[in-house]
C-alpha positions as CSV (number, residue, x, y, z in Angstrom):
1,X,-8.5,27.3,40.8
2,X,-8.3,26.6,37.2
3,X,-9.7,22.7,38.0
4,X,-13.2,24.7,38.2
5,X,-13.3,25.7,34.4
6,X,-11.4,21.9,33.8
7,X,-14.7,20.6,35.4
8,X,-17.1,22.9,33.7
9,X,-15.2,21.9,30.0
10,X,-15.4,18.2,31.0
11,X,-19.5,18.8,32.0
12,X,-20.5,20.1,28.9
13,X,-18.5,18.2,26.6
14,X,-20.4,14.7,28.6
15,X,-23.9,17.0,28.4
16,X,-23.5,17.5,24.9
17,X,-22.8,13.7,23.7
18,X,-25.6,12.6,26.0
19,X,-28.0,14.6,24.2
20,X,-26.5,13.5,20.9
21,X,-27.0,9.6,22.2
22,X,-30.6,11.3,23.4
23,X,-29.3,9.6,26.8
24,X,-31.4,10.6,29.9
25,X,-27.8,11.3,31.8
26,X,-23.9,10.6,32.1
27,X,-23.2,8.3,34.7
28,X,-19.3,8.6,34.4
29,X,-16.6,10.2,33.2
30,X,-13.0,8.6,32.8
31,X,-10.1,10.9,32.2
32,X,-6.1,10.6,32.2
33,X,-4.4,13.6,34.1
34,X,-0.7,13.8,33.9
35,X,1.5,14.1,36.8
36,X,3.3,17.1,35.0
37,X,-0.4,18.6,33.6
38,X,-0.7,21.1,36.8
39,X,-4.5,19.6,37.5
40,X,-4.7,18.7,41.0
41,X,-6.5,15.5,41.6
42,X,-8.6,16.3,44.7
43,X,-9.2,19.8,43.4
44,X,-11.1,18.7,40.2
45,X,-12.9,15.9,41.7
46,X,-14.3,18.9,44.6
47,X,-15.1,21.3,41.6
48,X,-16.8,18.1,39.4
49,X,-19.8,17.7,42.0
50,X,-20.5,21.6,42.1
51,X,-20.5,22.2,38.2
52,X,-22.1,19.0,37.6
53,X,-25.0,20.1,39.7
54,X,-28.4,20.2,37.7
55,X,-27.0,18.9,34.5
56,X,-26.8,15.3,32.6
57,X,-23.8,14.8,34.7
58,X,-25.2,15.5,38.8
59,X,-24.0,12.1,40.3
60,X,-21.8,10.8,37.8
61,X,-18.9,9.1,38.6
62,X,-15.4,10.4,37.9
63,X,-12.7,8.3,37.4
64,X,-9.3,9.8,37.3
65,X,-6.2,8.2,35.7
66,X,-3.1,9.1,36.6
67,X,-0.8,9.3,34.2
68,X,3.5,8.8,35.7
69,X,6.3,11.5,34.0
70,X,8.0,9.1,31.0
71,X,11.2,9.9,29.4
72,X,13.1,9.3,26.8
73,X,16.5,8.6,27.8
74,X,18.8,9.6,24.7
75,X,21.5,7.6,25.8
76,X,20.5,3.8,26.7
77,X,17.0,5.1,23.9
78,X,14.6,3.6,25.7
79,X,11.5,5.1,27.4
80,X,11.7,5.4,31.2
81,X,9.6,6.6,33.9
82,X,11.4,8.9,36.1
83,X,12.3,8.2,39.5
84,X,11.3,11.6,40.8
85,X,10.0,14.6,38.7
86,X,12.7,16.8,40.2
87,X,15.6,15.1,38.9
88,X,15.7,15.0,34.7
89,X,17.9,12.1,34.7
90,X,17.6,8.6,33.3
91,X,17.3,6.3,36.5
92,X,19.3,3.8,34.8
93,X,22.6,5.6,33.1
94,X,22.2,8.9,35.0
95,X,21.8,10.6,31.5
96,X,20.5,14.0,32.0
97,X,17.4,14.4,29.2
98,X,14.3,16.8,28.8
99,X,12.8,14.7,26.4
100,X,9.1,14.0,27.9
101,X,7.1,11.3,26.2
102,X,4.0,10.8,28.6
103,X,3.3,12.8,31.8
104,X,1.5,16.1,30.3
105,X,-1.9,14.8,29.4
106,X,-5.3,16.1,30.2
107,X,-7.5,13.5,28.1
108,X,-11.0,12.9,28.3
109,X,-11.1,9.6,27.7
110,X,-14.3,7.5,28.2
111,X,-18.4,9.6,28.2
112,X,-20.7,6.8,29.9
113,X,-24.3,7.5,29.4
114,X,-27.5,6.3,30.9
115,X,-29.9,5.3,27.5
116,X,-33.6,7.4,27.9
117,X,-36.0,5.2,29.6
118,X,-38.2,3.4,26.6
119,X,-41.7,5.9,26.6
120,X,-44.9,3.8,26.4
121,X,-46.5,4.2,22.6
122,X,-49.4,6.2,22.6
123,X,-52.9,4.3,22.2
């Protein structure tokens, strides 16, 4: 389960830019996955909570964004999603094309973090 080593990369790339923000800890992460990427949804989210455990990012929220298979259909040359990711045609002209413009990504895309709670100055 690759989705495991997804979540631990996504963990301490949050950890580290809430200790640049000195933020006490992340409460979300938002990140576009790709239809065509091979990250399965459910899987990540599972492997999220047990590798965010005792770091910045235990509870944090992740949001996931899925992200459609687009083409570029060289024919009519627009940019199409496709109807079904088994059949490389346009689902207008039928063109056959292998031209993928969106559909791949694995983007981190948003770090929210929780600012250090103010310490009283010292007398």
């Amino acid at each position: 389960m690759h989705e495991l080593s997804i979540a631990q990369s996504l963990i301490e790339l949050a950890c580290d830019a809430a200790a640049r923000e000195r933020a006490e800890r992340v409460s979300k992460l938002i990140v576009r996955i790709g239809a065509m990427s091979g990250v399965v949804k459910e899987a990540l989210e599972f492997s999220f909570g047990l590798a965010a455990e005792r770091t910045a990012c235990e509870g944090a929220a992740l949001e996931i964004e899925e992200v459609a298979v687009t083409i570029a259909c060289p024919k009519c040359r627009e940019i199409k999603p496709l109807a079904d990711v088994f059949d490389w045609r346009c689902p207008d002209c039928g063109t056959p094309t292998s031209e993928v413009v969106a559909g791949r990504e694995l983007d981190l895309v948003s770090i929210v973090v929780e600012p250090q709670e103010s310490q009283p100055a010292d007398s």
